[in-house]
Every structure is written in structure tokens, then in C-alpha cells.
DRENDO-1510 file (C-alpha; in Angstrom, 1 decimal, always signed):
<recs>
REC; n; res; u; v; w
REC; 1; UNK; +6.5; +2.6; -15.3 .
REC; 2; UNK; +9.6; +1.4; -14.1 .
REC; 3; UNK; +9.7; +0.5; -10.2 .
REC; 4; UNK; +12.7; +0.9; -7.7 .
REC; 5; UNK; +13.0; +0.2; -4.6 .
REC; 6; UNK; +10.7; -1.6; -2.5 .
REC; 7; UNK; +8.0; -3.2; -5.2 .
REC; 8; UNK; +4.7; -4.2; -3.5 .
REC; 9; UNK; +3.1; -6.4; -0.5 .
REC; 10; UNK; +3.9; -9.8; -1.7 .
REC; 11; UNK; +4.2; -12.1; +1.5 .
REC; 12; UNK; +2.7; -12.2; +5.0 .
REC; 13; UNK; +2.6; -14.9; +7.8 .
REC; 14; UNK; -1.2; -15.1; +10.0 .
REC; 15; UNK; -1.5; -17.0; +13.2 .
REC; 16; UNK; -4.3; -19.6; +13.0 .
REC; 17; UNK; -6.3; -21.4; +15.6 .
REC; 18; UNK; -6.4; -25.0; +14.0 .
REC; 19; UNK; -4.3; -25.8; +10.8 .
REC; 20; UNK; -6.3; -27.9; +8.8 .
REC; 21; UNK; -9.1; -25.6; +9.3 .
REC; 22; UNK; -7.3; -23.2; +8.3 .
REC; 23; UNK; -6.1; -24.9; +5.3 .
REC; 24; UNK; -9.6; -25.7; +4.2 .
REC; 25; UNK; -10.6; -22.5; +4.4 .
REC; 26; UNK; -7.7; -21.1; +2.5 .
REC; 27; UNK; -6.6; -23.7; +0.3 .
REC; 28; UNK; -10.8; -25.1; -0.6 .
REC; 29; UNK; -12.7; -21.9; -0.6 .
REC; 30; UNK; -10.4; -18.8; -1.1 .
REC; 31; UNK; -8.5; -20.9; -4.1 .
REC; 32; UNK; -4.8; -20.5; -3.1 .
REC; 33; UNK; -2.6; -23.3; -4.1 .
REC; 34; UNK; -0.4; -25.3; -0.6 .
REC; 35; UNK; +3.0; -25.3; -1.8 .
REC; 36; UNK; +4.6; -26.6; +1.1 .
REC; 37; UNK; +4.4; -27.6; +4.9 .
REC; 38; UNK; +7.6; -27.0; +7.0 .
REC; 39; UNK; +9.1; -29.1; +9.8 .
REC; 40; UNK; +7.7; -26.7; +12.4 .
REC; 41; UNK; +4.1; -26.9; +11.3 .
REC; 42; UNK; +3.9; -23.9; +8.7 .
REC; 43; UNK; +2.1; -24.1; +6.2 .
REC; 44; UNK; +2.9; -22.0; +3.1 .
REC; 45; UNK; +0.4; -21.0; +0.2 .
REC; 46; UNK; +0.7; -18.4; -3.1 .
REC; 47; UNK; -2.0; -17.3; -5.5 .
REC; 48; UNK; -2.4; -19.0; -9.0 .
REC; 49; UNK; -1.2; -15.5; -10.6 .
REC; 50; UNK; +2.1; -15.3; -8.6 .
REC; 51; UNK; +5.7; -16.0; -9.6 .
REC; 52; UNK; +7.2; -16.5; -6.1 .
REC; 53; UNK; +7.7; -19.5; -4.0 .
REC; 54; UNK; +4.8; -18.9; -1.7 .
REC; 55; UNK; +3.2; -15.5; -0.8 .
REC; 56; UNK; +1.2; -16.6; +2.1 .
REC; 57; UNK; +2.3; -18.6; +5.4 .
REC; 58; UNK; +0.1; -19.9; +8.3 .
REC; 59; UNK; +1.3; -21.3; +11.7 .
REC; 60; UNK; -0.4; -22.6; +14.4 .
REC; 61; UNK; -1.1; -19.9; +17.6 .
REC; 62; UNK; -3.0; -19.5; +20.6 .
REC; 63; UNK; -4.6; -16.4; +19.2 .
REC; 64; UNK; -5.3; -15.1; +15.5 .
REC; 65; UNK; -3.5; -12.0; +14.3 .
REC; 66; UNK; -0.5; -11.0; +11.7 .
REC; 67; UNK; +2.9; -11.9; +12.2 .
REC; 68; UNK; +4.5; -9.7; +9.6 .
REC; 69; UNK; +3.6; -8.2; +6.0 .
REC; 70; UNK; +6.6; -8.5; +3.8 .
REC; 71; UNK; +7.6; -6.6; +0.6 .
REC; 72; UNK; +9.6; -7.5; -2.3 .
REC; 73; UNK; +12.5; -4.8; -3.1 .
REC; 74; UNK; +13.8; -4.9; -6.8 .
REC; 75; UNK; +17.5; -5.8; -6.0 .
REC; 76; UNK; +19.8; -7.1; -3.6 .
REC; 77; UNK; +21.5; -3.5; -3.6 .
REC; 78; UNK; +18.4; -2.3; -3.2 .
REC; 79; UNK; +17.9; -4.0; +0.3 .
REC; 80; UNK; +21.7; -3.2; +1.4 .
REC; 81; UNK; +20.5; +0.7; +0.9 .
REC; 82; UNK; +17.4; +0.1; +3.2 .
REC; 83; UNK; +19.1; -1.3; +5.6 .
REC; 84; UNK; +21.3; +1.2; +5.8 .
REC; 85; UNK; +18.7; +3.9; +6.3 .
REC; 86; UNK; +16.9; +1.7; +8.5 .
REC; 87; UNK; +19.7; +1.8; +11.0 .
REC; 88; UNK; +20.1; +5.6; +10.4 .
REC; 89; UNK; +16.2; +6.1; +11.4 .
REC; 90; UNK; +16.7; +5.0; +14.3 .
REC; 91; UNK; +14.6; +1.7; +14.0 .
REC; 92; UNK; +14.9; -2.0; +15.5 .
REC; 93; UNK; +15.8; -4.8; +12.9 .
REC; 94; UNK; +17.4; -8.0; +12.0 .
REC; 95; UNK; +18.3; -9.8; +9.2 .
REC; 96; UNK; +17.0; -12.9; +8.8 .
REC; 97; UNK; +19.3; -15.8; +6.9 .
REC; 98; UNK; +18.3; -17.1; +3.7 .
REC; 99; UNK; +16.0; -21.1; +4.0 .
REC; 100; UNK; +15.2; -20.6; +7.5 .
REC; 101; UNK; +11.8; -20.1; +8.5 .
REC; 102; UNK; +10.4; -19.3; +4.6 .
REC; 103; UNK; +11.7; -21.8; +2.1 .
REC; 104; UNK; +12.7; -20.4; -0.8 .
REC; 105; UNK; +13.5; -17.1; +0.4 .
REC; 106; UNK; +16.5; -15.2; +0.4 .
REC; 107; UNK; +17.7; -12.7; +3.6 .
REC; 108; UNK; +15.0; -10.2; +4.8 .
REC; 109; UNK; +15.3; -7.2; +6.9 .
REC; 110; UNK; +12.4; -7.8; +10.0 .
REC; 111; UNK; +12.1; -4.1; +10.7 .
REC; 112; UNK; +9.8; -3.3; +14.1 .
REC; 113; UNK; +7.6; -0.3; +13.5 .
REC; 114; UNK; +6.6; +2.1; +15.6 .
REC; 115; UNK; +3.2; +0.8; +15.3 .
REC; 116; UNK; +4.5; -2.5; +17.2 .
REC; 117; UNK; +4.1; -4.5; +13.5 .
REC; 118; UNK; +6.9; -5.9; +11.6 .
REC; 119; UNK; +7.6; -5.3; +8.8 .
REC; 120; UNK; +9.9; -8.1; +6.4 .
REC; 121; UNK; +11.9; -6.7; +3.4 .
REC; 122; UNK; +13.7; -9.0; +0.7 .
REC; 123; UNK; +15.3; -9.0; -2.5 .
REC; 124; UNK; +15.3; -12.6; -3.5 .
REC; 125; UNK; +13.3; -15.7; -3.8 .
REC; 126; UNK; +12.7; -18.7; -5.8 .
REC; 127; UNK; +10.4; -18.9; -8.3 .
REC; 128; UNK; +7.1; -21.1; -7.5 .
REC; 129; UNK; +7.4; -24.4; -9.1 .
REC; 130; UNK; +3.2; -23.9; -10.5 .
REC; 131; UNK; +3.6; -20.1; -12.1 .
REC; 132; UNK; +1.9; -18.5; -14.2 .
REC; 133; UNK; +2.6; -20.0; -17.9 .
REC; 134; UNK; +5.5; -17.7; -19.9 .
REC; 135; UNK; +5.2; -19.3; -23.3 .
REC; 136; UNK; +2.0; -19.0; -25.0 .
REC; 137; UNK; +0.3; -18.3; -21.7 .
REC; 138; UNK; -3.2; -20.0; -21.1 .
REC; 139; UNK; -5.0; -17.7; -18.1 .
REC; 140; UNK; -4.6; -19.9; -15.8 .
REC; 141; UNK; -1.6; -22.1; -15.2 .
REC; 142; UNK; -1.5; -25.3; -17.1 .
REC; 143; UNK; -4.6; -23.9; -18.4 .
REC; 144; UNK; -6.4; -25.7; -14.9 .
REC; 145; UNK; -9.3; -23.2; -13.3 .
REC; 146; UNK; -8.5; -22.3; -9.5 .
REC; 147; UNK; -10.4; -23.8; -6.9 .
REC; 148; UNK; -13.1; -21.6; -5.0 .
REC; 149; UNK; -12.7; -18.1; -4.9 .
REC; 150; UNK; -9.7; -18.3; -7.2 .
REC; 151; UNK; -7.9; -15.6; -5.4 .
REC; 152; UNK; -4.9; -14.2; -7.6 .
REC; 153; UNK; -2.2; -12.6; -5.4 .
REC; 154; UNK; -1.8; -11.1; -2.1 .
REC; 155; UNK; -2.6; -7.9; -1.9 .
REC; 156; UNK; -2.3; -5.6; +1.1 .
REC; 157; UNK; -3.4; -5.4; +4.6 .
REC; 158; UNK; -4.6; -3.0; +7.6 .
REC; 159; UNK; -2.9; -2.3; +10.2 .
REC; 160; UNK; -4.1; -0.3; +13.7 .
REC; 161; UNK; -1.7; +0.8; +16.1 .
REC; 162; UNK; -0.2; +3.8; +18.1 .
REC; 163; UNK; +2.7; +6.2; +17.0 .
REC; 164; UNK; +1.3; +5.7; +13.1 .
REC; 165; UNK; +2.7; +8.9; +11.8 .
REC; 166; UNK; +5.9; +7.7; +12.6 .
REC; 167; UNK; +5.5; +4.3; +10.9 .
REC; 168; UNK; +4.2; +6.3; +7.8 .
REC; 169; UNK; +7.5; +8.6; +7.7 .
REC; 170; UNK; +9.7; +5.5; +7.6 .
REC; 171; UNK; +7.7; +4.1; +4.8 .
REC; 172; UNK; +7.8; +7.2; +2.9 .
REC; 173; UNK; +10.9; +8.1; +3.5 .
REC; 174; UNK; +13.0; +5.0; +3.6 .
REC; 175; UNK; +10.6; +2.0; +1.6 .
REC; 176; UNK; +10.2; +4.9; -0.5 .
REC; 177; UNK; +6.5; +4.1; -0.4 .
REC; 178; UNK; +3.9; +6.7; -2.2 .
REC; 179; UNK; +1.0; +8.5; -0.3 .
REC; 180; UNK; -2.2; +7.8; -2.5 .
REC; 181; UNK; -5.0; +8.4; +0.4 .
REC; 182; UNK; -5.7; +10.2; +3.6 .
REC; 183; UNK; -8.2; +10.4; +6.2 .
REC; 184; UNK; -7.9; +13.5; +8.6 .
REC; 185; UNK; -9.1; +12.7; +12.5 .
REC; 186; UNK; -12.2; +14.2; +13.5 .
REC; 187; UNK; -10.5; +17.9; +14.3 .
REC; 188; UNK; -8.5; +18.1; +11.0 .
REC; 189; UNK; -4.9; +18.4; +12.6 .
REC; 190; UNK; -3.7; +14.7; +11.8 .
REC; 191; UNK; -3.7; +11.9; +9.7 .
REC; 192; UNK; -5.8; +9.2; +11.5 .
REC; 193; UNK; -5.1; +6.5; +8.2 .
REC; 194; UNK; -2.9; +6.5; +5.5 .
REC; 195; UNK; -3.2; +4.4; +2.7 .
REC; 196; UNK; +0.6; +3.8; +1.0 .
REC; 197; UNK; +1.7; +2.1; -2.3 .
REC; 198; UNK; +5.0; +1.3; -3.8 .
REC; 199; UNK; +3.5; +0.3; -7.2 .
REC; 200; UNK; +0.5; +1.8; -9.2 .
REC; 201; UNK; -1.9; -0.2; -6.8 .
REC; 202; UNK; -3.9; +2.1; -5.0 .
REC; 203; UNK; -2.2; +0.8; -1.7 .
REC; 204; UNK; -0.6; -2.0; -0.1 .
REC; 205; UNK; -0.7; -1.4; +3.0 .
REC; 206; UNK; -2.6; +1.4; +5.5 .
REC; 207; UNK; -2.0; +2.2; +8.9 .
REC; 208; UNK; -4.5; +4.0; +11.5 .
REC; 209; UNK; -4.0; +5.3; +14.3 .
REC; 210; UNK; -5.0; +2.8; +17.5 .
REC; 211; UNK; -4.2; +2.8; +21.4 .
REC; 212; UNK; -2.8; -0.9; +21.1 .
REC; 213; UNK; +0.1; -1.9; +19.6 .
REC; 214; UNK; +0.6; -4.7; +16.6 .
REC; 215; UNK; -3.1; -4.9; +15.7 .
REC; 216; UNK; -4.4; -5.8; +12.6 .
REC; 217; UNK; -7.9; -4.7; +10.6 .
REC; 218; UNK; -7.8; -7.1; +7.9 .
REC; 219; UNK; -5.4; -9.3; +5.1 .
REC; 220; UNK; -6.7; -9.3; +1.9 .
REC; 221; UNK; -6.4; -10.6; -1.6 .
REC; 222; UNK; -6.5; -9.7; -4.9 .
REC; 223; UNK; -9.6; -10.5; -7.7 .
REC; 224; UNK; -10.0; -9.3; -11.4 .
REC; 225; UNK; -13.4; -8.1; -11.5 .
REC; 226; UNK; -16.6; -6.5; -9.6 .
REC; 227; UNK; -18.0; -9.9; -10.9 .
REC; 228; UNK; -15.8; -12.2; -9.4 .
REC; 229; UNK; -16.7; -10.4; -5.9 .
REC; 230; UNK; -20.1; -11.3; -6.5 .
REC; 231; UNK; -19.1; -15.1; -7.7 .
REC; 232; UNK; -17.0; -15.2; -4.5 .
REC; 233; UNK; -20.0; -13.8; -2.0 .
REC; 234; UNK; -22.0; -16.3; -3.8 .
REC; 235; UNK; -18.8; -19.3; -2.9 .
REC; 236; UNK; -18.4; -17.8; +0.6 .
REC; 237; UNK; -22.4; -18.3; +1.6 .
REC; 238; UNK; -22.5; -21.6; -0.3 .
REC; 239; UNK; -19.8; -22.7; +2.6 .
REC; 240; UNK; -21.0; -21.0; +5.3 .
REC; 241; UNK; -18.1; -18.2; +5.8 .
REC; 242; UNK; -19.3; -15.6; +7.9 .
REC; 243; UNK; -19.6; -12.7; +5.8 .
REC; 244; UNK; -18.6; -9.4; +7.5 .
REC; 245; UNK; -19.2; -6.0; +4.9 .
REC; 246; UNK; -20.6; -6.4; +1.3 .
REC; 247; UNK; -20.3; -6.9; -1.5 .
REC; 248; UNK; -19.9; -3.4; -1.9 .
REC; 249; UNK; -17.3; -0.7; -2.8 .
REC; 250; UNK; -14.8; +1.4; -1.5 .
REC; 251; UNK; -15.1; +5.7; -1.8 .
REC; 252; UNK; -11.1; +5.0; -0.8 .
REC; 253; UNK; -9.2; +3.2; -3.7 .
REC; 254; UNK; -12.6; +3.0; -5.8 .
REC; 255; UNK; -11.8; -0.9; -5.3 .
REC; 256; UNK; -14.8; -3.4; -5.5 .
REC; 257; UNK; -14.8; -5.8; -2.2 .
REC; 258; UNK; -16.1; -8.0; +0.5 .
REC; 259; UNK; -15.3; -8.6; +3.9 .
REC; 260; UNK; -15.3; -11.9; +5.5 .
REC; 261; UNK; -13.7; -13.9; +8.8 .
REC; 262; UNK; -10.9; -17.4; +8.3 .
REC; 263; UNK; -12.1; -19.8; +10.9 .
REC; 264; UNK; -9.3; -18.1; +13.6 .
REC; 265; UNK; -11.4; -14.6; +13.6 .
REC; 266; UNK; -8.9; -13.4; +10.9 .
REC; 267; UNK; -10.7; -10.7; +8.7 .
REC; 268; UNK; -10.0; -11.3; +5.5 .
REC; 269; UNK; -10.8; -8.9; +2.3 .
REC; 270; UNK; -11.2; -9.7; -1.5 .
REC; 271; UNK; -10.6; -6.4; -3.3 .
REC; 272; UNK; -10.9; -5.7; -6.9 .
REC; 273; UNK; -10.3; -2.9; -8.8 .
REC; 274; UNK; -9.3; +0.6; -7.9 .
REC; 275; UNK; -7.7; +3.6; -10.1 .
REC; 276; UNK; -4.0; +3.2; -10.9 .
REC; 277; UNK; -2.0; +5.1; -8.8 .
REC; 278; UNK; +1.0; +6.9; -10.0 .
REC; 279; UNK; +3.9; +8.7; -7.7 .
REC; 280; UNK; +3.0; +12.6; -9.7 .
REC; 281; UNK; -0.5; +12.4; -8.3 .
REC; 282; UNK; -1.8; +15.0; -5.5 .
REC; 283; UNK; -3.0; +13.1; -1.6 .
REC; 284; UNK; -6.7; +12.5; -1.6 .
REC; 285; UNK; -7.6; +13.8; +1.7 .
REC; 286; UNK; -10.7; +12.5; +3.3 .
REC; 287; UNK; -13.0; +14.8; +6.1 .
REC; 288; UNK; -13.5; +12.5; +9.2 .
REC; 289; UNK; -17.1; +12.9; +8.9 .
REC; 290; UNK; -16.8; +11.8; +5.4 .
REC; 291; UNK; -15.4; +8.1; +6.4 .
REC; 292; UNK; -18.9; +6.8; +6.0 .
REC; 293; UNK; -18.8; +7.1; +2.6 .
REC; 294; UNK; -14.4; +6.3; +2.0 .
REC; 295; UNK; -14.8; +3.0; +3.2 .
REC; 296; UNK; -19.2; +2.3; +2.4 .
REC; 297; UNK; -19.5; +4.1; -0.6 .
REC; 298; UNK; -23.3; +3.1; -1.6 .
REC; 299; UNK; -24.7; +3.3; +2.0 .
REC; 300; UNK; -22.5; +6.4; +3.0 .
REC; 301; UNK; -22.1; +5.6; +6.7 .
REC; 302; UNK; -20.0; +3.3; +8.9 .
REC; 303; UNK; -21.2; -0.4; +9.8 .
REC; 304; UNK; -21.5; -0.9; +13.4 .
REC; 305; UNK; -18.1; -2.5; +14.9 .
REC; 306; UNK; -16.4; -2.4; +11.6 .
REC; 307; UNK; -13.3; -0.6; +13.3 .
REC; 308; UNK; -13.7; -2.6; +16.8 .
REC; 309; UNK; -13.6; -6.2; +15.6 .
REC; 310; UNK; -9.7; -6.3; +15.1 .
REC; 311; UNK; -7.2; -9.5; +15.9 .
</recs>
């Protein structure tokens, strides 16, 4: 189909507690490729299945969490028009100059949500140096397997904080972002989580309902197959990664996954799979009693402190 508008999730910045621990983690075991390090310390990273400059930035912190998710918007037109219904909602922002803090990157919107999360909207940026191949394309670039994991892409993330409903109208109304999923809170009057798309992914990003402001469940990253999420559980226990949920699957999304911490406390995701979602297709609403089985599909009932272990 053709996409408008705001594209997909396709760049987020995490605070880290040690950078070359960090780097390890992500560059050795999840598979993504270090593209660059900035003068300030940052250290950027994409996916061996991306086009753009870098996809994923860490920076050094005294505490873990998620500085901003960022989507890609299809035309520099495109962004002028958000920008202009971001100021008519009624929300914070500021526009970041091109080759400032993200090399390669062209101006991005920073947009404060509700939510207390920002979110990072742009039109432009370079294309990555190692992309995928265009002429006769081997699988891999250059034809060279990933390392580790061999995680493709960025793919979405979680986010918990208060005044979610709001955040959810903005991205529907002005990101222009679909509604695929729902879950109800326990007396059926509200939305506690929403699970939004701007592609035919089943989301890429979801935001529940939480007390504290700018909070984050988990980052995650894109796989192929329900076999490479067993290959990867298999890579994360070989190096002593402290496994979280799974592997299992998702009621929500139908996506195959497992859950797992960085070194910071960071929980990271590698999902798989999922239906396709397309913008004629009725919400899936979700009971609250029925959560269990949304988010552990086989077991059918939550995991202890999965929703209270958040950075």
C-alpha cells in the first residue's frame, strides 16, 4: 500500500550506565552494526536490514531509560504539515537543526507528549554507508552474516505514563498513526494501552496508562522468524544476558518474542512476526481480565513484575 505521512519507528536514543558495556552488549550479541561515535560520547548503531544512517543511539547517563523514539515522515512537506498541527494541538516542540546531535540527520520536530516522552519526527537522512545491497541483492549486505542475534531493524517500543489518552489522540490525529489493538482497564470505561502503527506493522509504538511520567516498558527489535527467537534465546544464555519473558508469543500482535535486560536495566524485546495490519481493519479490543493471555499467550496469565520492572 502506499504510506503518507508519518512512516514507522525508525530511530530512538537509550541512556546507558557504561558505554562499552553497552556497546558489547549491543554491537556483539544483539548484531547491530556501530556506525559512528560522536564528539560528546554517543554512540550511534542501525540494523544490517536498514537504509538509514543509524537507527539507534546510546549516550552515557546516570540512570537507564529512553530519551526519545523517533519516526520517519515520507516528505519534507509532510513534516512542515505536522508541525503545523502540532502547534494547533496545543503541544510543546522544537525543531531541531540538521548534523547536530544525530549525524546524518536532517531537522526533526522533538514533540513533548502528554505522557512526559518525546517524541522526534523527520523527513530526511542519509543513507547508511553498509545498506542493504540494491543490485542483485545477497540477504545480507556484502553477502557477510550479522554478528549475534542478527537483529534487522528497530522496531517499536513501550511506553507507561499518565494523561495516555491524550498522547494517543495526537498520534491519531496529527501522526496520523492507525489503532490496531486495545486493552480496556479493569471497569471497561477506558483504554489502559493502545497499540498504534503508521505502516502495516502490527504497531510501533504503545502507550499505557502509568502514575509517572516518561517511563518506558521496553525497546525492541525486529527478527524474521519464530526460529530466530529461539536461535537468539539460545545466543542470549550462551552470554549470560538475563532473560526476562520467553521465548514465547504474544495474544496482542500475534508476534513471536523474548524479553531480555542491556547491562543498564534496559528491557529490551526481539519480536517477530505478527499479522499485517492495514488502516480498513476494525480495533481489537482486549477485556482487562483477558491481559494474561494478550501479552502470555501459551501460559494465559501475567508473569509476576512484568508491568513493575520499568526504567
Amino acid at each position: 500500500m502506499a504510506i503518507k505521512g508519518v512512516l514507522r519507528a525508525s530511530m530512538m536514543q537509550v541512556r546507558v550506565l557504561n558505554i562499552e558495556d553497552s556497546v558489547k552488549f549491543y554491537r556483539d550479541i544483539l548484531g547491530l552494526e556501530e556506525v559512528c561515535r560522536t564528539e560528546d560520547g554517543r554512540v550511534c548503531f542501525k540494523g544490517y536490514d536498514e537504509f538509514d544512517h543509524h537507527t539507534f543511539t546510546i549516550r552515557l547517563a546516570d540512570k537507564p531509560g529512553l530519551d526519545f523514539l523517533a519516526f520517519k515522515v515520507s516528505c519534507p512537506k509532510a513534516l512542515d504539515e505536522i508541525e503545523e498541527q502540532t502547534k494547533a494541538f496545543g503541544l510543546d516542540y522544537e525543531v531541531i537543526e540538521a548534523n547536530t546531535d544525530q549525524p546524518g540527520y536532517g531537522k526533526r520536530l522533538a514533540v513533548q507528549l502528554p505522557t512526559g516522552h518525546r517524541i522526534d519526527l523527520f523527513a530526511e537522512v542519509e543513507m547508511a554507508e553498509n545498506h542493504p545491497d540494491l543490485h542483485n541483492p545477497d540477504i545480507w549486505p556484502g553477502g557477510k552474516q550479522p554478528k549475534g542475534v542478527g537483529a534487522t531493524m528497530v522496531d517499536h517500543a513501550l511506553l507507561f505514563g499518565p494523561n495516555s489518552a491524550e498522547a494517543v489522540r495526537y498520534m491519531k490525529e496529527v501522526m496520523g498513526l492507525g489503532v490496531a489493538e486495545v486493552a480496556r482497564t479493569p471497569d471497561g470505561k477506558a483504554d489502559a494501552c493502545t497499540w498504534l502503527t503508521g505502516s502495516n506493522r502490527p504497531h510501533d509504538v504503545a502507550v499505557l496508562e502509568f502514575d509517572q511520567p516518561g517511563k518506558i516498558h521496553h525497546l525492541a527489535f525486529k527478527l524474521n522468524s519464530w526460529t530466530e527467537v529461539g536461535r537468539a534465546a539460545d545466543i542470549l544464555t550462551i552470554n549470560n544476558v538475563m532473560i526476562d519473558a520467553g521465548p514465547m508469543r504474544h495474544g496482542i500482535t500475534r508476534g513471536y518474542t523474548i524479553y531480555f535486560f542491556d547491562p543498564s536495566g534496559n528491557r529490551c524485546e526481539l519480536f517477530a512476526g505478527g499479522y499485517a495490519y492495514y488502516p480498513d481493519m476494525p480495533v481489537r479490543v482486549w477485556d482487562f481480565d483477558q491481559l494474561g493471555k494478550g501479552i502470555f499467550y501459551y501460559d494465559r496469565k501475567l508473569k509476576e513484575n512484568y508491568l513493575e520492572v520499568i526504567t
